[in-house]
N, C-alpha and C positions, 0 to 999 in steps of 0.2 A: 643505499641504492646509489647506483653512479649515475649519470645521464651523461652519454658519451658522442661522439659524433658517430654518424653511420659510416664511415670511412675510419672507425676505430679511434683510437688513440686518448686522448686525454680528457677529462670531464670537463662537458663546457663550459661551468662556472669556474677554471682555474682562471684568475687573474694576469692580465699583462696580454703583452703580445707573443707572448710565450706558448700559447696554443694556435698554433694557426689554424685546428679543423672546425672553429666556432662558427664557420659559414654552413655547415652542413649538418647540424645535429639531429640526431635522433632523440625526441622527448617521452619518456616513460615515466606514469606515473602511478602511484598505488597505495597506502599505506602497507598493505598487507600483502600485495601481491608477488605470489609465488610461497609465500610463508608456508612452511611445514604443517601447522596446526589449522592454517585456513585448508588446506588444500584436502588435510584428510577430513575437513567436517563436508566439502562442498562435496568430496568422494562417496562420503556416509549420506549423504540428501541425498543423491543420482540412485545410491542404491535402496535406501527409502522410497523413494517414489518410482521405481523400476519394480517392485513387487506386486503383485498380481491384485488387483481391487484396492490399492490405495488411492489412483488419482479416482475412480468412479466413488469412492467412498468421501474423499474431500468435495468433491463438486457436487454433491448427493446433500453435503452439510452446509453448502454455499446457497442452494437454490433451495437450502427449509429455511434456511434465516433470510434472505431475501424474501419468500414469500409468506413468512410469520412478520416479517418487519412490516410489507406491505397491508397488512391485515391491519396491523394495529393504527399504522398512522389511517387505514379507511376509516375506522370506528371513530376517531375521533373527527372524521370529517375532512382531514388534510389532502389535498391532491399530492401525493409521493408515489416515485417510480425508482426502482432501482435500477441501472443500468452500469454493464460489465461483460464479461467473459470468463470461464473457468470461474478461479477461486479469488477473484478480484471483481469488486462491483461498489458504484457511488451510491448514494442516498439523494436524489434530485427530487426537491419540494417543487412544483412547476406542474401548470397546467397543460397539458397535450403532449405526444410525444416527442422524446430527446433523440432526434437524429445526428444533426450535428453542433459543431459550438457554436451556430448560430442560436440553435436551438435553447442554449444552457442561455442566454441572455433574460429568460423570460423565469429564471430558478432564483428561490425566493431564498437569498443567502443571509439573509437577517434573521429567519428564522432557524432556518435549520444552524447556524454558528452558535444560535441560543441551547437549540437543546441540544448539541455536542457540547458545552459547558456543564448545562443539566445533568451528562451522561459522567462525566470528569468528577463531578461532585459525586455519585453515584456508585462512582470504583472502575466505570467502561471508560478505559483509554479510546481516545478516538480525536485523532490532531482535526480541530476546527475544520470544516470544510472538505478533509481531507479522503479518501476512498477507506473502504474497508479492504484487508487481507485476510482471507482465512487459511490455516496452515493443519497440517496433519495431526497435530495433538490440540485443535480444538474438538470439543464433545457437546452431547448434544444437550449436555448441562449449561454449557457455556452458551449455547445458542436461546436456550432458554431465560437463562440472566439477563443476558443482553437484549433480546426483547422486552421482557418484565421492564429491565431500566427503559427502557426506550418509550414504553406506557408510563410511564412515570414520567418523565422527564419531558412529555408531551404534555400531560395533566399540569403540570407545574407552568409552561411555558403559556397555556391557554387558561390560565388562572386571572 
């Protein structure tokens, strides 16, 4: 990749005063970007997700794990709320509604970091603290597991 000046010419990391257009660069950055291989997978997603019941069919699998999640942490007594959009949603332990990030000050992050560790030992990836994604080849096996661990990893954490 070059990174050139926007008035053309020579890459602005060339050394000396030998370039004189390093007052005006143009800064691009990417690993992969424009790459051949990236570009027909992101092509292959658009038209994936361009097919007729795929996004009602993933947000249909978002909002059973989100409200099988919410079931389970009810049973064991937890106040959790999950809160998101589409196919992206957090797991917030916290009592009353999560409107804004004032709101998140009141989310009990001691616990829940616990049983995303629980869920790690378990086989459910899930970075500490970090949101859920659900994508088009998860099934509703997977959604199944991942609750099952999430009872578990509850059971263990209130042990």
């Amino acid at each position: 990749m070059m990174i050139t000046s926007a008035r053309g010419g020579r890459d602005i990391l060339t050394a000396g005063a030998d370039n004189a257009n390093k007052q005006n660069p143009l800064y691009h950055s990417g690993t992969y970007n424009g790459h051949p291989t990236i570009l027909a997978a992101g092509l292959a997603t658009i038209d994936l997700l361009e097919q007729e019941g795929t996004m009602e069919d993933l947000f249909a699998k978002t909002q059973s794990l989100r409200k099988e999640l919410e079931n389970v942490y009810e049973k064991h007594g937890l106040n959790m709320q999950t809160v998101g959009m589409g196919s992206i949603f957090n797991i917030i332990l916290a009592e009353g509604p999560i409107k804004n990030y004032r709101d998140m000050s009141r989310a009990n992050t001691k616990s829940r970091k616990e049983i995303d560790y629980e869920l790690l030992k378990l086989g459910i990836y899930t970075k500490p603290l970090n949101r859920y994604s659900m994508s088009v080849v998860h099934t509703y096996e997977d959604i199944r597991r991942t609750v099952e661990a999430h009872d578990e990893a509850i059971g263990r954490i209130l042990k």
